[in-house]
C-alpha positions as CSV (number, residue, x, y, z in Angstrom):
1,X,4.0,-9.6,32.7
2,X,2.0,-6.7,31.5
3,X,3.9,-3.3,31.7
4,X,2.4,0.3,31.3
5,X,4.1,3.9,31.0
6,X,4.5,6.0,34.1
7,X,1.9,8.6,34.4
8,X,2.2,12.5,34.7
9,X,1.4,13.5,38.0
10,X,-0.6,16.1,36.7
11,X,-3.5,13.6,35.9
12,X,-3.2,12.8,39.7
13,X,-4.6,16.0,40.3
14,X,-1.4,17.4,41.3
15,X,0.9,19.6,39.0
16,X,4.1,18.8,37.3
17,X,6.2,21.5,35.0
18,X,5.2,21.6,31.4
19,X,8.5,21.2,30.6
20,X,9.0,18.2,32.0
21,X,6.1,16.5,30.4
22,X,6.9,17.3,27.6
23,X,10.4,16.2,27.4
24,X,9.2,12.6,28.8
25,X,7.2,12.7,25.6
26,X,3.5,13.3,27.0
27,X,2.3,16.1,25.2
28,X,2.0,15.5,21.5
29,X,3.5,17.1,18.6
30,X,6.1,18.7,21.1
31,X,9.6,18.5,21.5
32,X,12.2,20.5,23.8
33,X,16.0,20.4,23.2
34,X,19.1,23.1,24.1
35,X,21.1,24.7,21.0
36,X,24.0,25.7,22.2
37,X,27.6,26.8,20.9
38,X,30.8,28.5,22.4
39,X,33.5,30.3,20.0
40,X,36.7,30.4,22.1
41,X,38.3,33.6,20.2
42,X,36.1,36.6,20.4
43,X,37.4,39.8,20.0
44,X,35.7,43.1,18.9
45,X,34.3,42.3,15.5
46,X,30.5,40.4,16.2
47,X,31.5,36.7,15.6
48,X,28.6,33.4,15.2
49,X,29.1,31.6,18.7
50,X,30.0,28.5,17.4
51,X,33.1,26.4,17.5
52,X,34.1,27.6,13.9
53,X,35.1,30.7,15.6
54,X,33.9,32.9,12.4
55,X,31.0,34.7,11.2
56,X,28.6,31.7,10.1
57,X,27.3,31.8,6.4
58,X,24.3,29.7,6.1
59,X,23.7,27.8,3.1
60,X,22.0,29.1,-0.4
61,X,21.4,25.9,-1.3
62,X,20.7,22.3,0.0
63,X,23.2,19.6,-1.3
64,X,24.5,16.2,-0.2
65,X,26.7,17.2,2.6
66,X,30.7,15.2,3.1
67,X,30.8,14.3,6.4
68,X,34.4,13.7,7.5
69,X,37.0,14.0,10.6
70,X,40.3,15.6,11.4
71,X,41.6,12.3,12.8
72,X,42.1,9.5,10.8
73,X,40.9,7.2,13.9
74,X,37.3,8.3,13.7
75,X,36.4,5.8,11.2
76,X,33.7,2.3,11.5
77,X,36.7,0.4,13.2
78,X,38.8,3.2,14.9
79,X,39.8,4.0,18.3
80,X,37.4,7.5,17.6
81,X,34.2,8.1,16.1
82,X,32.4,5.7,13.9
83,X,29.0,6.5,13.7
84,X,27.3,10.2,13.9
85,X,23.9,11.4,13.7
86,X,23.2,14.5,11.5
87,X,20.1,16.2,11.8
88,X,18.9,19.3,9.7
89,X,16.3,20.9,7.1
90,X,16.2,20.1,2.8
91,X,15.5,22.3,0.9
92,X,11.8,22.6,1.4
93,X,12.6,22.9,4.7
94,X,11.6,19.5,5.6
95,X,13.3,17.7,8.8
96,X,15.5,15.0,7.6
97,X,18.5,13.2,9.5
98,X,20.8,10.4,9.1
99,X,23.5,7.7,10.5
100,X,26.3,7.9,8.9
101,X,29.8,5.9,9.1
102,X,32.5,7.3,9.3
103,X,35.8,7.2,7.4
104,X,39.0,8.9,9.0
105,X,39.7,11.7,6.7
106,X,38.1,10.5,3.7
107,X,34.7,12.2,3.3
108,X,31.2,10.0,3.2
109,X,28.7,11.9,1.5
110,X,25.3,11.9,3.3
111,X,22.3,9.8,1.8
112,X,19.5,13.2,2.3
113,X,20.2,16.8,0.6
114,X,20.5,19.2,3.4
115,X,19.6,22.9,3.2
116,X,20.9,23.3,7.1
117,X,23.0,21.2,9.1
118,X,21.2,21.7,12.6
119,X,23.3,19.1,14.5
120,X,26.0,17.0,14.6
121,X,26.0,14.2,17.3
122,X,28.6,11.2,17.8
123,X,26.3,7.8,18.4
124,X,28.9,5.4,18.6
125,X,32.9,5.3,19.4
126,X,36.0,3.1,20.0
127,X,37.9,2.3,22.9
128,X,38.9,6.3,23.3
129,X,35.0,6.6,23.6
130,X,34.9,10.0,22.2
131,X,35.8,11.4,18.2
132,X,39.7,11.2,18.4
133,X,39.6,15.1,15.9
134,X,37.0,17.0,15.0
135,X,33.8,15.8,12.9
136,X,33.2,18.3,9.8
137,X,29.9,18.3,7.9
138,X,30.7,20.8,4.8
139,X,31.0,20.5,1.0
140,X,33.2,21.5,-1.6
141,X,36.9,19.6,-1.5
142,X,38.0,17.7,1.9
143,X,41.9,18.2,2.5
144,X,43.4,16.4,5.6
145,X,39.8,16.2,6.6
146,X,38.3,19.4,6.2
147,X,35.8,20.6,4.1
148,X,36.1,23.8,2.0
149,X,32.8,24.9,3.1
150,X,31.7,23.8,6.7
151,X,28.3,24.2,7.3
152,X,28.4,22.4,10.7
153,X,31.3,20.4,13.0
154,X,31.7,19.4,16.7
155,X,34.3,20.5,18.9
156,X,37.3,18.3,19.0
157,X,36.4,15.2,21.4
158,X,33.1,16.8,22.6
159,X,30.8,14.3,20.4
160,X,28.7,16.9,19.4
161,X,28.5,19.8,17.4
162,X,28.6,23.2,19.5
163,X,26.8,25.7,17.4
164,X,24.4,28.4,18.9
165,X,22.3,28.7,15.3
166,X,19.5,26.6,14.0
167,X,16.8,26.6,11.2
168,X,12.7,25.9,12.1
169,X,11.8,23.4,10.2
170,X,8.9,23.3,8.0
171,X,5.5,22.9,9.4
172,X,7.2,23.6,12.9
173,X,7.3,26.9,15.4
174,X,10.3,27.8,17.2
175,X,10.0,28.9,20.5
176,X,13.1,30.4,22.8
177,X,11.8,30.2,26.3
178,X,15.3,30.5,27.8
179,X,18.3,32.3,26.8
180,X,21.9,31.8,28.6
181,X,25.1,33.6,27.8
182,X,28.6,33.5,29.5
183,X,32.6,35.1,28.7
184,X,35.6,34.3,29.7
185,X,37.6,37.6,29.6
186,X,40.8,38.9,31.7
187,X,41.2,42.3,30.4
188,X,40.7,45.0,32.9
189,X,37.0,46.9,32.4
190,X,35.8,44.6,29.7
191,X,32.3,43.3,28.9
192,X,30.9,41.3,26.2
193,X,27.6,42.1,23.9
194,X,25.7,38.9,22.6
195,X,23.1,39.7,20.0
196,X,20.2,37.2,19.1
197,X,19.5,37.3,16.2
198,X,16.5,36.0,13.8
199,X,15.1,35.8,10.2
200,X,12.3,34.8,8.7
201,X,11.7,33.4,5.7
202,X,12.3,36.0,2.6
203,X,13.6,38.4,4.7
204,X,16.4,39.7,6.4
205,X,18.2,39.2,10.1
206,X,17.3,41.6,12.6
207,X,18.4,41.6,16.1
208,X,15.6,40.7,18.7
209,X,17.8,41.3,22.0
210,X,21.3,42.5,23.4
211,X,22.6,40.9,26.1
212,X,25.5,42.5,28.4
213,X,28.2,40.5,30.2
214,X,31.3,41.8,32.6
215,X,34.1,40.3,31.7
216,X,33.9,37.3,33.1
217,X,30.2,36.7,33.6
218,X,26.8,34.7,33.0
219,X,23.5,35.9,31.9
220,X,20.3,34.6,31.8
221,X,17.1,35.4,30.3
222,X,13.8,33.6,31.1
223,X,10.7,34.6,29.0
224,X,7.8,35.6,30.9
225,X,6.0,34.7,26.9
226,X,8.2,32.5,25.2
227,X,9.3,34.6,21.6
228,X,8.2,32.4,18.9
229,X,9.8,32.2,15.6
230,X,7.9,30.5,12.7
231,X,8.7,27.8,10.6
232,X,11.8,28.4,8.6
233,X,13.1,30.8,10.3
234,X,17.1,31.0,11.0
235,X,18.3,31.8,14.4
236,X,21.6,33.2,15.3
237,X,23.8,34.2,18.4
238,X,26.5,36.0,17.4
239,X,28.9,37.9,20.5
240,X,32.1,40.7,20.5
241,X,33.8,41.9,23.2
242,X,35.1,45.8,24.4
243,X,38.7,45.1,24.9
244,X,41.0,41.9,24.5
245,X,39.8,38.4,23.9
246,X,37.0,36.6,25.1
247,X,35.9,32.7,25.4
248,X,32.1,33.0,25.1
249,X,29.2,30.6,25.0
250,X,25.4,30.8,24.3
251,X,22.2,28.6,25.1
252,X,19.3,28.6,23.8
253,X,16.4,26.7,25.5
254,X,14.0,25.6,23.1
255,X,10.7,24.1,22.1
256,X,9.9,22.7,18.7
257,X,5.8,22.5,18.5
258,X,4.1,21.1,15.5
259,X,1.8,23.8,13.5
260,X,-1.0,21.7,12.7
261,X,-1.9,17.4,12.1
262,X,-4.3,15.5,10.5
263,X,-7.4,14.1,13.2
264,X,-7.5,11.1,10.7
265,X,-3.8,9.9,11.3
266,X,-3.7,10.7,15.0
């Protein structure tokens, strides 16, 4: 029997959200996706919100990334992890991803050179269905596990990497159409500042908003024009807080739109 894909409703005549089309894969040369991180130890020095909990350094280099776990159950025939998905830029800024296997606490080095380690994402798992530690994607040596450098790792049983920064890749624009924050704070009067923050290639991070927060609160941001950051650009939410300790978290709604194609190959 013959089969046929589901139509947009738009070419009905009636009008279905852009965003939705495009995420069922009808508009070409788009692609929409949420980056998002949370760092559960923000205090008043501006931290990266991401689940390293630090002040992320992106790479000066690409090189073959060691992909390894906390847990020596997250390995090809463990109760954990066994396969993850990494997804980032070389170092032209090309896209490039992989499978890779994993191997308890013993790193497996990755097939591509990566410049930028965009995402980390757990395909497959054992009986505890989840990564029994937490996956690392770094370089340098791996003790127990971890990387000296760690450019990239998911939060401990989460099966994927929670990380509110991420490189354009080449050929590509960025664009940040909505922009979520949240903390988590129990100290008396305090608030937390979340800074977006962007730069572009050969130059230098400057902060494109501030974002307020009570101490325990949620704000969003929807772009009347979606802000658009070129190809190899790197984005960044870092967060601090007034007073105490906060758990924060960032998303960042975005669309990933192709600069140009050839009309021969399409």
């Amino acid at each position: 029997m013959a089969t046929s894909v589901v139509s947009s409703i738009t070419r009905m005549g009636t009008i279905e959200p852009f965003e939705l089309q495009v995420a069922r894969g009808q508009i070409t040369m788009h692609s929409n996706f949420c980056q998002f991180g949370i760092n559960t130890n923000v205090a008043q020095s501006a931290e990266t919100v991401w689940i390293g909990s630090s002040v992320y350094s992106f790479p000066a280099a690409a090189s073959v990334i060691k992909v390894s776990s906390s847990s020596a159950d997250d390995a090809s025939a463990g109760t954990g992890a066994r396969t993850v998905f990494v997804e980032g830029v070389d170092g032209s800024y090309a896209p490039v991803s992989e499978t890779v296997t994993m191997n308890g606490q013993t790193a497996v080095n990755t097939t591509n050179s990566y410049l930028r380690v965009n995402k980390i994402l757990v395909l497959t798992a054992g009986s505890g269905g989840a990564s029994a530690g937490t996956i690392y994607a770094g370089t340098g040596t791996v003790n127990t596990g971890v990387p000296a450098v760690v450019v990239n790792q998911t939060g401990s049983a989460s099966n994927e990497s929670e990380s509110a920064f991420y490189t354009v890749p080449a050929g590509y624009t960025g664009y940040i159409y909505r922009y979520t924050v949240s903390s988590g704070n129990s100290t008396a009067d305090a608030y937390s500042t979340f800074q977006l923050r962007v730069r572009p290639f050969g130059g230098v991070f400057g902060t494109k908003s501030y974002l307020i927060t009570p101490g325990s609160g949620l704000y969003e941001c929807e772009a009347a024009i979606p802000n658009a950051f070129p190809e190899k650009s790197d984005i960044e939410v870092r967060a601090f807080t007034s007073a105490g300790t906060a758990v924060v978290s960032a998303q960042l709604q975005m669309m990933l739109i192709k600069n140009s194609y050839d009309s021969g190959n399409t």
